[in-house]
N, C-alpha and C positions, 0 to 999 in steps of 0.2 A: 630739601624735599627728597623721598622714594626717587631712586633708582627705578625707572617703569618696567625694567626691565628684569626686575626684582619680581615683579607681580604675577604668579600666576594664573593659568586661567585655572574654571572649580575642575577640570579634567584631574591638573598636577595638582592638586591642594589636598596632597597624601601628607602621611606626620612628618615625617621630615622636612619636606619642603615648607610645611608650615612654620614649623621650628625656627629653623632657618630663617625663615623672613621675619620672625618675630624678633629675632636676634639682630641682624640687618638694619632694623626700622629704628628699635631701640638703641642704637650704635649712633644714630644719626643725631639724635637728640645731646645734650649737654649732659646730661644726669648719668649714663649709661655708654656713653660714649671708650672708654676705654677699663669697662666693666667687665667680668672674671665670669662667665656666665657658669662657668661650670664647677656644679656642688653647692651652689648658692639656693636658698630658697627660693626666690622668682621663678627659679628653671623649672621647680613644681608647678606654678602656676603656668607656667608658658608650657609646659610641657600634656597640660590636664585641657590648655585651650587648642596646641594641636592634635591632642585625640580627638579633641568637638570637631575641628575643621576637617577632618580626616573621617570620620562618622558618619557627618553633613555631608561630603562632598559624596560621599559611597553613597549614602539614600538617596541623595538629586539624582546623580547619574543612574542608577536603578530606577526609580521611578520615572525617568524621562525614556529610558531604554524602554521601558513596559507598559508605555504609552499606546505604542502601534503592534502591529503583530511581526511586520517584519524583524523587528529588533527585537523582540521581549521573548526571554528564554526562560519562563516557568511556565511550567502547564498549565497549574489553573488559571493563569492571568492569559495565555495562548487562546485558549481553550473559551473563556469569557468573548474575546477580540472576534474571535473567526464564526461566536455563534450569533453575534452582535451585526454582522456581513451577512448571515443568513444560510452559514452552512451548519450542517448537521454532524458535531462530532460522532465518531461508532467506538464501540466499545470492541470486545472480543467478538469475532463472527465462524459461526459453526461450519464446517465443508460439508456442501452436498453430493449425493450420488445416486446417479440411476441402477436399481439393483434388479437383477432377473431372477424371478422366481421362477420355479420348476415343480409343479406339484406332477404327481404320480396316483395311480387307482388301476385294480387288477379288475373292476367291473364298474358299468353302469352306475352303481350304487351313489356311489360320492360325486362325479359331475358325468356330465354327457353336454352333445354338444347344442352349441343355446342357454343354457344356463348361466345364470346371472352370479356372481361373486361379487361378497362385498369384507373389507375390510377395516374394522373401525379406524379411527384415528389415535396416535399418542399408545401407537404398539411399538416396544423397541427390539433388538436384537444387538446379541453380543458377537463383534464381527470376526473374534479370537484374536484379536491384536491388543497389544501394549503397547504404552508408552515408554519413553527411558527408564520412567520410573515407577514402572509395573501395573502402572494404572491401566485399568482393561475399556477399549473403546467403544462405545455403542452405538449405533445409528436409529431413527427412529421414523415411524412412518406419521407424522403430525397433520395430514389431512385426510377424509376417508375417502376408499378407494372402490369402484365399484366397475366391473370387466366382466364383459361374454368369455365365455369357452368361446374358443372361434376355430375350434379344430378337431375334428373325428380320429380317434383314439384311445390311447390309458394315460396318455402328458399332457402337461396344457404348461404353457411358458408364456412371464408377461409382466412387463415392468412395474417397480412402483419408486418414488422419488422420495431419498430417506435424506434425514440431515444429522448430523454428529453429536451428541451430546448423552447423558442423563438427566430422565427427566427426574422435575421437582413440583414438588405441588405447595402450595404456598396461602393459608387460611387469614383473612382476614375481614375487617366490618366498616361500613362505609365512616363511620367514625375514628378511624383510624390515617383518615384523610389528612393530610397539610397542605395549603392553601395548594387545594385541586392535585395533590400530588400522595402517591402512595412510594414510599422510599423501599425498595429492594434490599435483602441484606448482601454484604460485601459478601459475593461472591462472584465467580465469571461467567456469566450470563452468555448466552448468543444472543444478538444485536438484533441479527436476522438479516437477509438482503432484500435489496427494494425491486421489486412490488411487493415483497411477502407474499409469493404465491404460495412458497411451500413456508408454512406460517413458523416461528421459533417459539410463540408463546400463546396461551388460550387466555382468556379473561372472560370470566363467568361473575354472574353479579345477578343474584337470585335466580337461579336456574337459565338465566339469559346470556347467550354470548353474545360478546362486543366485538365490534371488526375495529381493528387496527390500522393507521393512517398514518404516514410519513410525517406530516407535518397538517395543523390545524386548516394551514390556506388551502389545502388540496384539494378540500371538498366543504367548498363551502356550503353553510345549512343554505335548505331549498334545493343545492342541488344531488344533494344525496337525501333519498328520503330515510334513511336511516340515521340516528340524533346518538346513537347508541356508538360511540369513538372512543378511542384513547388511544395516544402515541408510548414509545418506548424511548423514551433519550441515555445516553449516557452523559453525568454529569462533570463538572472538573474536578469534585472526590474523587472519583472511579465507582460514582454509585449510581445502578439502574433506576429510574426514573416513572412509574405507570403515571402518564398525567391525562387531566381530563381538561375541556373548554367550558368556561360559564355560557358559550354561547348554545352550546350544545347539553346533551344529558349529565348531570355527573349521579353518581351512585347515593342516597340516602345514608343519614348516619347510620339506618340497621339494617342495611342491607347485610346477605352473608356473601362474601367475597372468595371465589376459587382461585388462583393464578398454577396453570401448568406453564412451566418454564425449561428450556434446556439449560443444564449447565454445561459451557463448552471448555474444551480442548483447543479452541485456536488454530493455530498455524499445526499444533503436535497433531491433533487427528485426523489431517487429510492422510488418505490409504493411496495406495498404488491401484492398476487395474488386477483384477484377477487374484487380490491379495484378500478376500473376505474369504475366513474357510470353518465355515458353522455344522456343527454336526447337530442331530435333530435334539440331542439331551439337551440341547441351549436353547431351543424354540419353547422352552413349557410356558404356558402363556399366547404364542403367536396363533391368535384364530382366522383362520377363517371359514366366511360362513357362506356356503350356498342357499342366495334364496329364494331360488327355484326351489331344490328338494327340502327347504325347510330345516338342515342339516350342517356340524361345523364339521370341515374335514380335517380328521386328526395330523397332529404335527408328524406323525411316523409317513404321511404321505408327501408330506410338502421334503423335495429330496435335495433338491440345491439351491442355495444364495449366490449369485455371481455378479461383482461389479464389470463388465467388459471394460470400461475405462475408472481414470481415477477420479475421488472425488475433487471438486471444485470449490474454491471462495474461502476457506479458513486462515484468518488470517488475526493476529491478534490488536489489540488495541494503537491508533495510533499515536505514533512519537509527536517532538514539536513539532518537527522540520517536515513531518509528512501533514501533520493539521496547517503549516504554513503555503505548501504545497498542492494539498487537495481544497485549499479552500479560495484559494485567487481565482479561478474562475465564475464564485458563486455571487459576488459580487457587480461583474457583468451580465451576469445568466439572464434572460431575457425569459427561460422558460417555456421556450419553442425554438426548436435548433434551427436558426439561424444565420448565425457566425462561424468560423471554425472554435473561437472559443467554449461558443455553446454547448459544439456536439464535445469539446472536451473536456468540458466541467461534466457533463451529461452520461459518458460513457464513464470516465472513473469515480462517478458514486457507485460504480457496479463494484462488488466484495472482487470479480474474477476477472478483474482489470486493472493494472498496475497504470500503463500509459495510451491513453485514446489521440486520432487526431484525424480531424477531416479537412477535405480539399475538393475546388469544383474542377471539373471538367476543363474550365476557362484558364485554371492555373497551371495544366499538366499538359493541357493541350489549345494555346491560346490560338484565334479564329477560328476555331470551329465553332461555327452555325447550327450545330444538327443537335447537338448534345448540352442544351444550357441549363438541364433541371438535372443533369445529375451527380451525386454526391458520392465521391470517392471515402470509404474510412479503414482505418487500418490500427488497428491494439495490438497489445504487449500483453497477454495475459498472465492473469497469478504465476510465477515462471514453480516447478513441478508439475502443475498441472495440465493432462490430456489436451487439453483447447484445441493444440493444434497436433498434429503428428510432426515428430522431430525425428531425423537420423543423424549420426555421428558422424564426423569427417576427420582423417587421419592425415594427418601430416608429419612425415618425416624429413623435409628437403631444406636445408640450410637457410636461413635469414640470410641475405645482404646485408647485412649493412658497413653501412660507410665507416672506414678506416677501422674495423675490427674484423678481429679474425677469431668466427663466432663456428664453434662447436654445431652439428646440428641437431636440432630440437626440434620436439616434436608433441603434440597435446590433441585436445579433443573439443571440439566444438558441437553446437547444435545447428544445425539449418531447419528453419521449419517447411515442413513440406505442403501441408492443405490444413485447417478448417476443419473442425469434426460438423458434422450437420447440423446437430444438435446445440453446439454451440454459436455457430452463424443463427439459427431459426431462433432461441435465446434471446439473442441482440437485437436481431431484426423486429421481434416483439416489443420488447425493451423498449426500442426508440418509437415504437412507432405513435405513444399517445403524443409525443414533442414532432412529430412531423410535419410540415410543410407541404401547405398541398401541391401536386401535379412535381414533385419530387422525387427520384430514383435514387435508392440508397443500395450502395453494395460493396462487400467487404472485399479490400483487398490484403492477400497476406504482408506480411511486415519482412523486408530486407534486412536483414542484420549485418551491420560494417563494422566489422573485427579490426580493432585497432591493437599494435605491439609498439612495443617502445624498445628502444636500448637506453638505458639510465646509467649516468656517473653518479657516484655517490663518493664523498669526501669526508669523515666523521670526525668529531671532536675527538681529545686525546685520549679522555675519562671515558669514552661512550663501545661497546663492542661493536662491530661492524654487522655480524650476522644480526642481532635485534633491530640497529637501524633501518637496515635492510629490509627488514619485515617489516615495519611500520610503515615504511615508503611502497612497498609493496601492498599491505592493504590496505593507504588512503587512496592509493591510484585505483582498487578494487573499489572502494565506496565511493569514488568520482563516478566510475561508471556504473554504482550500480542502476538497476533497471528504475526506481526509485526516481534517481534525482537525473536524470536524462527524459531528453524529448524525443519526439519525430523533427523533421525539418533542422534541427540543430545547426548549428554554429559551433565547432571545436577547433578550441583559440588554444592552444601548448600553452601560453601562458598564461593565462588562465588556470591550466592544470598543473603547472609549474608553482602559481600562488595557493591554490588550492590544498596541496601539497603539504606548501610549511608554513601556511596557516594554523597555528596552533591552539588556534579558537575555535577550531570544526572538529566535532566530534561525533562520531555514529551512537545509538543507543548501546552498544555492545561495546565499543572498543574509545578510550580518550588518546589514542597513540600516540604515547607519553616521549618514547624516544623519537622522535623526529626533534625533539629537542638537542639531538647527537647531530643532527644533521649542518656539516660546516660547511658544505659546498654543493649544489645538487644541479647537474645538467642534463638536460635530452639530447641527446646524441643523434639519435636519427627515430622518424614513424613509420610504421607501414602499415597497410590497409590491408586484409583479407575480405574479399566479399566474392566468396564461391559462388553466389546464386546468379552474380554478372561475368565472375572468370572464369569461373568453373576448374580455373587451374592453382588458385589461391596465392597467385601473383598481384602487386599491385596494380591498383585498379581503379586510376583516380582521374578524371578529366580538366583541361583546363578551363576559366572561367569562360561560359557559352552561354548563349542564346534559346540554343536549345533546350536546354532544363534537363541536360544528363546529367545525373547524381552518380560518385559524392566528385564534387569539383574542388578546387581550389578558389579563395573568392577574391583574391588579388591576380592581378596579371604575372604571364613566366618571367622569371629571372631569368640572368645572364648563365647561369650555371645548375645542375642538379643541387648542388650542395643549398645552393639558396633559396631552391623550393622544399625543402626540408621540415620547417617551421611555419609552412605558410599556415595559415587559417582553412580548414576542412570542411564544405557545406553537403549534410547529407539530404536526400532527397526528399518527400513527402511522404513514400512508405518507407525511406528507409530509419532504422533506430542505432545507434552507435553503442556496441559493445566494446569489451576488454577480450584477449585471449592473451590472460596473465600468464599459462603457463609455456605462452612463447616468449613473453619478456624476458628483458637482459636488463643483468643489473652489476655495473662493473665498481669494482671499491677503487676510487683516484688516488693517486699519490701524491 
C-alpha cells in the first residue's frame, strides 16, 4: 500500500508533487514497478493529470480563500462580502472648502445694508490650480445660498461651502431604468460625504428633485413624508449606481431625467489654505443676485475668493484592505453609539476621518461617581488636512542607542496643537442623530507616540543593499501608516518584525519586491518620542500600572535595560502610534 506519508494535503497538490506521487503509487504496483518513466508515453498522461490536480487544487484554494472577507483578495468578491455585512462601499470623494467671498461697491447701488443675497446652486469657479497633469481644479457651490449684508460700508465678506469637482449633466428617461437601477458612465464620480449636506449630485425627474439617502433603512416610508429617494452606490465594477426602492417612488418609463454630477479629482484636488487665487476674468458666469434691489451684482465687484484653511475629505476609492478595515465595525453597529465600537464604525464613515475611537469616563478615570455619562473621543483626521493645527518639532540631538555608535540625526515631525472649531461643531453634529440620551460627548486631541527603530539588515548575495534597505524602510512606513493603526493599540516588534518579511502584504502602491533580498533582519533597539508628555523627546515610557498612564510596557520590568527593549508597547486611549522614519537607523550586518 501508499506510503501515507506520500500523500499530500490539496495545499501541496502543485504539478510536481503530483507527478511525483503518481510515479510513487505506480512503482508500488507489479506492472510499473521498476519502469523507465521518462520519455515514455504514460508520462504524457500523468503529466496532463498533474496539470488537472494542479488547476483543481489552485481553484479550491481560491474559492475557499474568497469565501470570507478576511481572506479574499479580489475586489469585486471584497467588495460583494463587506456589502453583504452592511457596509457601504465609496467610490472617489471630492474635498470640501469653506471659501470667503469679498464683494466690493463704490455706492449704495449694488447692496446696502439689510439686503438679502442669494446665490443659485451648481455655480463653479476655477480656483487657478493644477494637477500634476495640468488638469485645472474647480470648486463648486452645489446648494443655494441666501445672506444679509450685515455690515455698513462699500465690503460685505461671507462664507460659502464649495466642493471639488466639474460639474456634468447627464440626460436620461425613466425607461432607461434596470431593475431600479440607472448605471453611470465609467467615469470618477464624487461619492459625496454623509449626510450630504453640501449635496455631490442633483436628480431631477420631471422638473422634480429627488433628495438623496444613504441607504433605503434610513428613512423608512411613513417616516419621511417624502417617497421621492434614491441612493448613490459604488459598485464592485467601479461603476456609480442611481438606485431607486419599489417600496418608495421610482421614476416612469417617460419620465425626462436630469442628473447634475461632480466629476472628482480625489485625494489630487484637496488645495492648501490661502492657495485659491482667482482673478475676476474666471468669475464670467459667477452671479449673484440681490433680492432686495432686484439686481445681479457684476463679477468686476465680487474682488476676492480666499480659502482661510484647506479643503477637507478627498480621498480616492477604497483598496481591499481598507474595505477589510472600514467595514468590521458595520457588522456590530447597533446604530446608536453605544459601544466604543459604534462610535468607531460611526466616525470613520466620515470622508475626513482616517481613525475614530471613543472611551467612558469609567476607563480613564475608574470610581468616579460624578462623571458616568460622559464620552471621551479622539480622531486621526484625513492627514494634510487643516482639522487640527499642527507645528513642526526639530530635533537634532543624537539617538541612544544601545551598542551603536549613531551619527546624530535629526527630521521633522507634526504635534497637533487644537481642533479647528469648525471641525469639532462638524463632528459634534455628525454624531449627534446616533446619540444616547443624557450623554456628554467631547473631543479630545489625539497624542501622537513617535516610534524609531535601529534595524540590522543582512542581504542575500544577488540582492543590492541600498534597494533592500528601501523596502524594509517603506514596509515599516506602511506598518505605521495612519491606515492600518489604532488608538489604544498594542505594538508587539514582533509582530512588526513578521510583518516586515511577510511577503504576501502588499500596499496598493508598492509589492516590495526586494525584501525578498532580505537574509537576516533584527531590531536592535526602540525608542519612543511623545513631545506632548516630554516635552524634551526623550523616552517616555511607563512601567506596567494601575494607573492607566500611557504608553506603558505591558509585561513586568526585566532584570536589565537591555531586556526591556523588545517588550510589547500599550498606547493610551487618546494616544495613536506613529513612525518618525526619518530618525531611523538601518545598519547593513556582516
Amino acid at each position: 500500500m501508499e506510503d501515507n506519508k506520500l500523500i499530500p494535503t490539496y495545499l501541496e497538490a502543485d504539478f510536481n508533487t503530483s507527478l511525483e506521487k503518481l510515479k510513487r503509487t505506480l512503482a508500488l504496483s507489479d506492472t510499473f514497478k521498476d519502469y523507465n518513466f521518462e520519455g515514455s508515453n504514460i508520462t504524457m498522461i500523468m503529466e496532463l493529470m498533474s496539470y488537472l490536480s494542479d488547476m483543481n487544487s489552485f481553484y479550491t484554494n481560491m474559492v475557499s480563500k474568497n469565501i470570507y472577507a478576511d481572506t479574499a483578495d479580489i475586489y469585486e468578491t471584497v467588495h460583494r462580502l463587506v456589502t453583504q455585512k452592511g457596509y457601504i462601499p465609496k467610490g472617489y470623494i471630492s474635498s470640501q472648502a469653506t471659501v470667503t467671498v469679498t464683494v466690493s461697491g463704490d455706492t449704495d447701488e449694488l447692496f446696502s445694508y439689510g439686503d438679502q443675497l442669494y446665490i443659485s446652486e451648481w455655480q463653479s469657479i476655477n480656483t487657478g490650480l493644477k494637477k500634476e497633469d495640468s488638469t485645472e481644479i474647480f470648486y463648486n457651490l452645489t446648494i443655494p445660498l441666501t445672506t444679509n449684508v450685515s455690515t455698513s460700508g462699500n465690503t460685505f465678506t461671507f462664507d460659502i461651502e464649495m466642493r471639488e469637482g466639474t460639474m456634468e449633466t447627464l440626460r436620461y428617461r425613466g425607461e432607461d431604468m434596470i431593475d431600479n437601477n440607472i448605471i453611470l458612465p465609467f467615469k470618477e464620480y464624487d461619492h459625496g460625504s454623509y449626510p450630504f449636506e453640501v449635496p455631490s449630485i442633483r436628480f431631477i425627474s420631471n422638473d422634480i428633485q429627488w433628495t438623496r439617502i444613504d441607504e433605503f433603512y434610513d428613512n423608512m416610508s411613513g417616516l419621511n413624508v417624502d417617497d421621492n429617494i434614491f441612493v448613490l452606490s459604488y459598485d464592485k465594477y467601479n461603476r456609480y449606481n442611481i438606485g431607486f426602492s419599489n417600496s418608495r417612488n421610482t421614476p416612469d418609463a417617460n419620465e425626462v431625467i436630469s442628473v447634475d454630477v461632480l466629476v472628482s479629482n480625489g485625494s489630487d484636488g484637496i488645495i492648501g489654505p490661502l492657495s485659491i487665487n482667482i482673478d475676476n476674468s474666471d468669475l464670467t458666469g459667477f452671479l449673484i443676485y440681490n433680492s432686495t434691489k432686484n439686481i445681479y451684482i457684476p463679477v468686476d465687484n465680487i474682488t476676492q475668493f480666499t480659502n482661510l484653511e484647506s479643503s477637507v475629505g478627498g480621498s480616492i476609492p477604497e483598496t481591499v484592505s481598507q474595505l477589510k478595515s472600514n467595514s468590521s465595525g458595520s457588522s456590530h453597529s447597533q446604530f446608536r453609539n453605544i459601544t466604543k465600537t459604534d462610535y468607531k464604525s460611526h466616525l470613520e464613515m466620515r470622508s475626513d476621518v482616517v481613525r475614530g475611537f471613543a472611551w467612558g469616563e469609567q476607563e480613564s478615570n475608574p470610581g468616579n461617581t460624578n462623571e458616568y455619562n460622559k464620552i471621551y473621543i479622539s480622531v486621526i483626521p484625513q492627514m494634510g488636512n487643516d482639522t487640527y493645527f499642527t507645528s513642526d518639532v526639530i530635533t537634532t540631538s543624537p539617538v541612544n542607542w544601545v551598542d551603536t555608535n549613531t551619527p546624530s540625526i535629526s527630521g521633522s515631525i507634526d504635534i497637533p496643537d487644537l481642533y479647528t472649531t469648525s471641525f469639532i461643531n462638524d463632528l459634534l453634529v455628525y454624531l449627534e442623530e446616533r446619540k444616547m440620551m443624557n450623554v456628554y460627548e467631547t473631543l479630545v486631541l489625539p497624542e501622537l507616540i513617535y516610534f524609531r527603530f535601529d534595524i540590522g539588515i543582512r542581504v542575500k548575495r544577488t540582492y543590492n543593499y541600498v534597494n533592500v534597505m528601501t523596502a524594509v524602510k517603506n514596509k515599516l512606513t506602511y506598518f505605521f501608516d495612519s491606515n492600518n493603526r489604532s488608538f489604544n493599540e498594542e505594538i508587539n516588534f514582533m509582530d512588526i518584525k513578521n510583518f516586515i518579511m511577510d511577503r504576501s502584504i502588499s500596499s496598493s502602491t508598492d509589492n516590495f519586491s526586494n525584501i525578498a533580498g532580505v537574509d537576516y533582519l533584527t531590531i536592535r533597539d526602540i525608542v519612543t518620542y511623545t513631545p506632548s508628555l516630554s516635552g524634551s523627546g526623550e523616552e517616555y515610557i511607563y512601567e506596567p500600572n494601575t494607573n492607566l498612564d500611557y504608553p506603558q510596557y505591558t509585561i513586568d520590568s526585566y532584570d536589565t535595560h537591555v531586556g526591556n527593549i523588545l517588550r510589547p508597547i500599550k498606547v493610551g486611549f487618546s494616544q495613536f502610534p506613529c513612525l518618525a522614519i526619518d530618525m531611523c537607523v538601518f545598519t547593513q550586518e556582516t
